[in-house]
C-alpha positions in Angstrom: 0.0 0.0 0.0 1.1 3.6 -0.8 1.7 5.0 2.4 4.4 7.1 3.9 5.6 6.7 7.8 6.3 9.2 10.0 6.9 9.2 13.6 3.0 9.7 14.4 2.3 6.7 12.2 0.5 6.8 8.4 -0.3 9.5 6.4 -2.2 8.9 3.4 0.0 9.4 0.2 -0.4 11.9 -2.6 -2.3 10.2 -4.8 -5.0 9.3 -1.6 -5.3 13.2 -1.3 -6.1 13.5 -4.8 -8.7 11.0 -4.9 -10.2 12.9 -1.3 -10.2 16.6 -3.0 -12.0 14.9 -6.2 -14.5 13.9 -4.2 -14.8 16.8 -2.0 -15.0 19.0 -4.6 -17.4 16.9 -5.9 -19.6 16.8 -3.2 -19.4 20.9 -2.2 -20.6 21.1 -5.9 -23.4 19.2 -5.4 -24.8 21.1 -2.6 -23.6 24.8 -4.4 -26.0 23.3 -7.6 -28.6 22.1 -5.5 -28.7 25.6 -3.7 -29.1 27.6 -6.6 -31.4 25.4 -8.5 -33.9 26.1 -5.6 -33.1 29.4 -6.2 -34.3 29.6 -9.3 -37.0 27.4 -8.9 -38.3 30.4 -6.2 -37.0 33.0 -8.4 -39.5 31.5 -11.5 -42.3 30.9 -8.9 -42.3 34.1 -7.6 -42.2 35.4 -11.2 -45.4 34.1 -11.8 -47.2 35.5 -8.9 -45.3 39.2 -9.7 -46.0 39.3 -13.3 -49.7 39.0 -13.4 -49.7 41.3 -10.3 -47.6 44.1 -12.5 -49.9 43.7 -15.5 -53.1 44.1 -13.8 -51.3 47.5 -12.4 -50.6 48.6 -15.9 -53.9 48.2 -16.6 -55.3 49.8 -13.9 -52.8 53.1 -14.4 -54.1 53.3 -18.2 -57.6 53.1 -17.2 -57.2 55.9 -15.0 -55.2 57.8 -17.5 -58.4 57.8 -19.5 -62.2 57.9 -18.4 -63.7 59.3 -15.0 -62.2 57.2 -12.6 -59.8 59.6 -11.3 -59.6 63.2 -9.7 -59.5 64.5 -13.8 -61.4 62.8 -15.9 -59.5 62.3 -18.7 -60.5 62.1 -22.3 -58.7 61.4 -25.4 -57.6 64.1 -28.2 -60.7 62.9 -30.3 -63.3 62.9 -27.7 -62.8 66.2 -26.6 -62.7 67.5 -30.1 -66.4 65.7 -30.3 -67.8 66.6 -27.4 -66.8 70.2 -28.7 -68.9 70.4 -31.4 -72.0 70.6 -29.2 -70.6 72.6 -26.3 -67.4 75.1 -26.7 -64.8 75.0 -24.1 -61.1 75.3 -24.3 -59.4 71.9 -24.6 -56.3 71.2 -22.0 -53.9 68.7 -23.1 -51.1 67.2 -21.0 -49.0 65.8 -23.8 -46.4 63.2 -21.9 -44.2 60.2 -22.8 -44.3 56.8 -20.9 -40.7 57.3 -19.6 -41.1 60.9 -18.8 -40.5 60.8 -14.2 -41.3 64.5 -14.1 -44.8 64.0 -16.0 -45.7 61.2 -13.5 -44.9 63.2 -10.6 -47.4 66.1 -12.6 -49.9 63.2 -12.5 -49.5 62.7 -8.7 -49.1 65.6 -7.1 -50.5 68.4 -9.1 -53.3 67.1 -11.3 -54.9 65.0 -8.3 -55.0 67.9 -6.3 -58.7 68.8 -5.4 -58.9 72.0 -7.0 -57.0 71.6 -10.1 -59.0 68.6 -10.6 -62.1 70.8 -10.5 -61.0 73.6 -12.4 -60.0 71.2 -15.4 -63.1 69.6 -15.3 -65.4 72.2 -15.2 -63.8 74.7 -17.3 -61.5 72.6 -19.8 -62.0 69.6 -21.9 -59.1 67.7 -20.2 -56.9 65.6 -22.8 -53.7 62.6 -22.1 -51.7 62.7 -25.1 -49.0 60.6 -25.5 -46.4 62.2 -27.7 -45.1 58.5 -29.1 -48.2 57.1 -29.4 -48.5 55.3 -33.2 -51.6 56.1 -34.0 -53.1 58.2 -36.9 -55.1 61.4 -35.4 -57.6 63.5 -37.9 -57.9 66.9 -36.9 -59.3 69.7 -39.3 -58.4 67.9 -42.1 -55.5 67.2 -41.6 -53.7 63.2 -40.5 -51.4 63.3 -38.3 -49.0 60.4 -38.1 -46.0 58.8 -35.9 -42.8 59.5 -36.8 -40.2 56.9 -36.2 -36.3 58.4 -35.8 -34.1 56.8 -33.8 -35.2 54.0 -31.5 -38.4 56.0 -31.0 -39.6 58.9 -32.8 -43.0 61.4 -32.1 -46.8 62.0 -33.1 -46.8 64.8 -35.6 -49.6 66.2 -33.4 -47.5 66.9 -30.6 -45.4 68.3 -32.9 -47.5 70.6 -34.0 -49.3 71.4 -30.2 -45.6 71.7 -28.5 -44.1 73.7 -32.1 -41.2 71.3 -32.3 -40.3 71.9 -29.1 -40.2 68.2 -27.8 -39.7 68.6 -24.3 -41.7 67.1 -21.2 -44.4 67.3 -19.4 -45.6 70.3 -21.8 -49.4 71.4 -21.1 -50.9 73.2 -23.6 -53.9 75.2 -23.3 -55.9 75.0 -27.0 -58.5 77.4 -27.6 -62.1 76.4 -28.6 -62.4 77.5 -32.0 -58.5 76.5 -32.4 -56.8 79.6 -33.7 -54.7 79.8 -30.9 -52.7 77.3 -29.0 -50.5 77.9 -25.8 -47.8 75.5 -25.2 -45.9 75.6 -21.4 -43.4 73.4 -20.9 -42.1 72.0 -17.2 -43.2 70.7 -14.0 -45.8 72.9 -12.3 -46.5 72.4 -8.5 -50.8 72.8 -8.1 -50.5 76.6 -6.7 -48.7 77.6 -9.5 -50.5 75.6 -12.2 -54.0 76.7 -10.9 -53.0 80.1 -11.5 -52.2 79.4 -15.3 -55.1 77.2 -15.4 -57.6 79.9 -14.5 -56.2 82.6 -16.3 -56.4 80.1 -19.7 -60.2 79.3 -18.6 -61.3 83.0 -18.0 -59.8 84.1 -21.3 -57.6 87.0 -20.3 -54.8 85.5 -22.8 -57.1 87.6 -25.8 -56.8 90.7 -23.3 -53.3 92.1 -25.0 -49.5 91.8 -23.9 -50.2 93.3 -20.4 -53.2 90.9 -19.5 -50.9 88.0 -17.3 -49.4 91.1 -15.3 -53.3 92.4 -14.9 -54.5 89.3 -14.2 -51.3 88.2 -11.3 -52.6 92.1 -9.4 -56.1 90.6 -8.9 -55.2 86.6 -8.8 -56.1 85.6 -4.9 -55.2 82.1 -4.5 -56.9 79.7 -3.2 -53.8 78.0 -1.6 -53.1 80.7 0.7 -53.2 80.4 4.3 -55.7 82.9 5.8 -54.7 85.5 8.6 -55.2 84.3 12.0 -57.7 86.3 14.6 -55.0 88.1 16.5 -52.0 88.5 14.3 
């Protein structure tokens, strides 16, 4: 037998050790595979409880987008163009993109809050348009198409409401008989969209150069804290 003798009596030879570490490494690699297959097998079960979970969100979040089930009842650019034609209001559009943060952040806290919600719904047709969206829009004659550049590419509406100026969120305020549209671009916290939002609705924008500066002298907003008795 291949052993070697030392005062403390056998040690196994080299070729013993080898045979050991084989099947060592064998058996740690086992237990490593077995390890991560569970892992995977978890990782695939929980999958299937997430995903469904996710997509039922999605759905939910697009159904809100559109319809009357939240704060602003939403319409789409063709239903407030119909609904038009029997009673005139301006039209309100909040033209956004899917991956835009600052547009959902618009969404949350500015066009859920109470009064903005009523002052678009009362006085505005209120319109989500996405600015990637693929499908053709007719609008006084006119079609207006997707346009693919570049991994993405944008509605030639929103184009035409945001006058090239692809940049997001951008509200635009369109008037009723739609001569004039009024593109404003950037995140606007509820006091300070209110303000535009009312001005839009009251129609001082046909009042002349000096009717915003008239308008801000006589604007009392609604978000202001009243004087206390006493102070």
């Amino acid at each position: 037998m291949n052993t070697c003798i030392t005062q403390n009596g056998y040690i196994p030879s080299v070729g013993l050790i080898k045979v050991w570490i084989y099947f060592l490494f064998k058996f740690v690699f086992r237990i490593f595979k077995e390890r991560i297959m569970k892992k995977l097998v978890w990782g695939f079960v929980w999958m299937g409880f997430l995903l469904p979970a996710a997509q039922a969100q999605v759905t939910a979040s697009t159904k809100t987008a559109i319809g009357e089930e939240g704060p602003v009842h939403w319409l789409t650019f063709e239903q407030a163009i119909e609904k038009n034609k029997t009673e005139k209001r301006n039209i309100f559009i909040d033209v956004y993109t899917d991956w835009c943060g600052w547009c959902k952040v618009m969404d949350k806290n500015t066009f859920n809050e109470p009064l903005v919600a009523r002052l678009l719904n009362e006085k505005f047709y209120p319109v989500k348009f996405n600015a990637e969206q693929t499908g053709d829009v007719v609008f006084n004659g006119t079609t207006y198409k997707f346009v693919p550049y570049g991994n993405k590419g944008s509605h030639q509406l929103a184009m035409a409401l945001l006058n090239n100026q692809m940049s997001y969120p951008t509200v635009v305020f369109l008037e009723s008989d739609y001569r004039s549209v009024f593109p404003m671009a950037g995140y606007r916290k509820p006091d300070e969209f209110h303000k535009y939002a009312l001005f839009f609705s009251e129609g001082h924008q046909k009042d002349g150069q000096s009717a915003w500066t008239e308008f801000e002298k006589n604007y009392k907003s609604p978000y202001t804290n009243p004087p206390q008795p006493g102070n």
